[in-house]
C-alpha angles and dihedrals in degrees: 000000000000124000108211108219118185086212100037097247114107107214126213083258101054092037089050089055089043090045090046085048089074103042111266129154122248087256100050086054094061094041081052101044090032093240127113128267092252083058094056098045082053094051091048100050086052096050087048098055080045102058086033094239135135100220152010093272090054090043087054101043084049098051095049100048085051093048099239094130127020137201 
């Protein structure tokens, strides 16, 4: 799984999306991104209002047809 960064940094929000992309759990994300689990589920509610969807399969269909993540 990419993450496509207009800047070439990949920030926590957009590895937490990528991460949920392939199906891992809230706490392998933050073993992952070295936050905690409280932080990823952060990062994912506000990916969610910003993409204007209601859960991680949505985020991740969104993202994907925007070309925000890719894999």
């Amino acid at each position: 799984m990419l993450v496509v960064s207009t800047y070439g940094a990949v920030s926590d929000v957009q590895a937490a999306l990528a991460a949920g992309a392939l199906g891992r759990t809230n706490q392998q994300i933050a073993a992952g991104l070295f936050i905690s689990q409280t932080t990823v589920k952060t990062h994912l509610n506000h990916i969610f209002g910003k993409l204007g969807v209601a859960n991680r399969t949505e985020a991740v269909t969104v993202a994907r047809s925007r070309h925000l993540i890719r894999g």
